[in-house]
N, C-alpha and C positions, 0 to 999 in steps of 0.2 A: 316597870309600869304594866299591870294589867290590864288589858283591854279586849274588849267583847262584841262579839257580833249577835245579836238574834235574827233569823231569818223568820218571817212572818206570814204564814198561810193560813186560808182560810180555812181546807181541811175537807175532804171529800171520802165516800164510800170507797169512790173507783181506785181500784188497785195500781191502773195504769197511772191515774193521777197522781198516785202516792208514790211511783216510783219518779215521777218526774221532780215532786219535790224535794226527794232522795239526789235526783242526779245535779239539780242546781245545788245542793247545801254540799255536795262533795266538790264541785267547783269553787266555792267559796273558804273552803278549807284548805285546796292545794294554793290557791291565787292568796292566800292572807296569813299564812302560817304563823305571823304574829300575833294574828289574832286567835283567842277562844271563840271557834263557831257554833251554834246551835241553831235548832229547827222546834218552833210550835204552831201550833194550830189552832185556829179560833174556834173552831167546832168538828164535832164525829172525832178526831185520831187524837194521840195525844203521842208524844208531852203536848200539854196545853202554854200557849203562851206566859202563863201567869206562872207555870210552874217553873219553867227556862229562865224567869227572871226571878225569879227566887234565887234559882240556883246563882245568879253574876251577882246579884243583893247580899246572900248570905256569902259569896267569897268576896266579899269587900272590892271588887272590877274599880278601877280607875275610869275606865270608859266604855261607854256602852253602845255602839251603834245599830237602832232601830231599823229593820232593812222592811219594808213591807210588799212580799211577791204578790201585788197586786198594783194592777195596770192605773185606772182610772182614780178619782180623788170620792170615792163612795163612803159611805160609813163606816165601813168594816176602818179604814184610812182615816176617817176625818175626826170619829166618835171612838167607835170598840175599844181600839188600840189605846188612845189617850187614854180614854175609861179605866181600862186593866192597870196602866201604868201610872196614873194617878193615884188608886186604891192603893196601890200595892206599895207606892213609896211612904203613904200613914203609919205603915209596921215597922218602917226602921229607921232608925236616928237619921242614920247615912245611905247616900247612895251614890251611883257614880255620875261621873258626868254624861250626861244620854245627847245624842244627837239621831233624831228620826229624820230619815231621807223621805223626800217625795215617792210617790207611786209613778208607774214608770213614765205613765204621760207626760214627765217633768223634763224628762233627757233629752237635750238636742237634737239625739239621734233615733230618737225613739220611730220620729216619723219616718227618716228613711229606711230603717228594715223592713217597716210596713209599707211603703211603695217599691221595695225589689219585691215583696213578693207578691205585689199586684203587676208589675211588669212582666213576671213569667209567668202569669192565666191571660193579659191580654195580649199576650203573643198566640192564642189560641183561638183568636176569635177576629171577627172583620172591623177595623178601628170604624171604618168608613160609617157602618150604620148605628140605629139608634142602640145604645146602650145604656144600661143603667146597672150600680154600686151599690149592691147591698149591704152593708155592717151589723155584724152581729155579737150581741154584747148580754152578759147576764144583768137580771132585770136588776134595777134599782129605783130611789125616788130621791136621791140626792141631785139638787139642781145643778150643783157645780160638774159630778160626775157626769150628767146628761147634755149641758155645754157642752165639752168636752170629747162625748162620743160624736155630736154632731158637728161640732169644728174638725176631728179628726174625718170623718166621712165628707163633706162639704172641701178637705182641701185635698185630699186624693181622688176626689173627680174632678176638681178643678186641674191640678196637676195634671192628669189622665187625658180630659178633654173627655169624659165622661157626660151625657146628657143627664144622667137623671141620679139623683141617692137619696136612697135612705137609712134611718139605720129601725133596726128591730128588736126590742129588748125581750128577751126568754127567760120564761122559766121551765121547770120539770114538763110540762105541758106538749107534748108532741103534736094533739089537735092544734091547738092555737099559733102552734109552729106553720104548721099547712096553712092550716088560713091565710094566716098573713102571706106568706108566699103565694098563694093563686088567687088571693087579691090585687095583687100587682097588676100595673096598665100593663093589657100586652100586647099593647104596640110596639113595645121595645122587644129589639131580635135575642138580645140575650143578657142576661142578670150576672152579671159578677158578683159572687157570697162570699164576703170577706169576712170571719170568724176573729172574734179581737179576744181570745181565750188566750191562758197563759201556761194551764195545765189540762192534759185532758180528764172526761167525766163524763157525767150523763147530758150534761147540755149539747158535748160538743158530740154525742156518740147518737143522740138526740135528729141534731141537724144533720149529719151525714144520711141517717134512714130516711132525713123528710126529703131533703136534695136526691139520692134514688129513687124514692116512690112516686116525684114528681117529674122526675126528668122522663120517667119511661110513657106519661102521658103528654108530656110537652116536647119533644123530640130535642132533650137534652138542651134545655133553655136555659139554666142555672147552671155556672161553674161555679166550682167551691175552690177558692181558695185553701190552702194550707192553716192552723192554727199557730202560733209561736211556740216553735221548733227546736232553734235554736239557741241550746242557753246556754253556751259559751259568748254568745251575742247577748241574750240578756244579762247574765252577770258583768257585761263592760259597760251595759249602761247602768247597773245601780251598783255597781264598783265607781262608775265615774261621779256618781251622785254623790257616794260616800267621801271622794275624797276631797270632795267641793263642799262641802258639810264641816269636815272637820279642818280644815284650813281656813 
């Protein structure tokens, strides 16, 4: 039996982001060796998604699992990918059996990697006074995606005992990045910026310059959290998705 994986990114300039999506698809190659892996991209790099699935269509794959390296349930997740996938099965008689996994928000555990790595910035700061939880997420206008970043921000300061969150949707826009950021009440002693990236890029390289250029006026008031680091951790949880999928 043939069977397939495509791994599914969105696709960015940054070089650094492109090695990151290099170093998860080689982890999913050593962890799945029965499986055929593959890597595309929805926009900028290629192979292009549509092309990667050409390739498992024209070798006749028995099975095909849909992996989408993208966090929240946005369009790129809900539309794009069906889109491509749906075209693309009009051109041939056959195709395999496909099972698309959730985006990562879906995994049990998704939520606790994201609170170890708010437990080690609020080790850095005085539990006792006001604080408040930034989340920061690329922009979108899907409502179920926007649910979702604020149910994840809403139950890590609950968890926390955090007084205050919000989250902040970006784009390319570094002014409107600051803004938001010293619009902030600031009665609160210090802002934890929690970054919900999965690869880095210009959003996330973005927010580190605004978090510097604001901290040297506010006497280091915003901690920034880490971005998702670690993808021997990510790959368990849409390895785990995958195998709940196909069972």
């Amino acid at each position: 039996m043939k069977k397939g994986i495509l791994l599914c990114c969105h696709g960015t300039r940054s070089i650094e982001g492109i090695k990151d999506t290099i170093k998860l698809l080689r982890i999913f190659k050593k962890k799945n060796k029965s499986y055929t892996v593959k890597i595309g991209y929805l926009e900028i790099r290629k192979p292009t998604i549509k092309d990667q699935l050409d390739f498992f269509f024209r070798r006749k794959f028995d099975n095909l699992v849909i992996v989408p390296a993208m966090i929240f349930s946005g369009n790129h997740v809900t539309k794009d990918i069906p889109k491509i996938l749906n075209n693309l099965k009009k051109n041939y008689k056959t195709s395999p059996k496909i099972f698309v996994i959730p985006p990562l928000f879906k995994s049990k555990d998704f939520f606790n990697i994201i609170q170890n790595n708010v437990i080690k910035n609020l080790r850095t700061i005085n539990r006792k006074k006001n604080n408040g939880l930034i989340v920061i997420a690329s922009k979108t206008i899907n409502p179920k995606a926007k649910f979702e970043m604020n149910f994840l921000a809403e139950t890590i300061a609950k968890k926390n005992k955090i007084n205050f969150y919000k989250k902040i949707l970006v784009t390319l826009s570094k002014e409107n990045l600051k803004k938001e950021l010293e619009n902030l009440n600031l009665k609160y002693d210090r802002f934890l910026i929690l970054p919900i990236f999965l690869f880095r890029g210009n959003l996330l390289d973005n927010l580190i310059s605004v978090i510097k250029e604001i901290n040297k006026k506010s006497k280091n008031k915003f901690i920034l959290c880490s971005h998702l680091t670690n993808y021997k951790n990510i790959f368990n949880l849409m390895n785990n998705l995958i195998k709940f999928k196909i069972t």
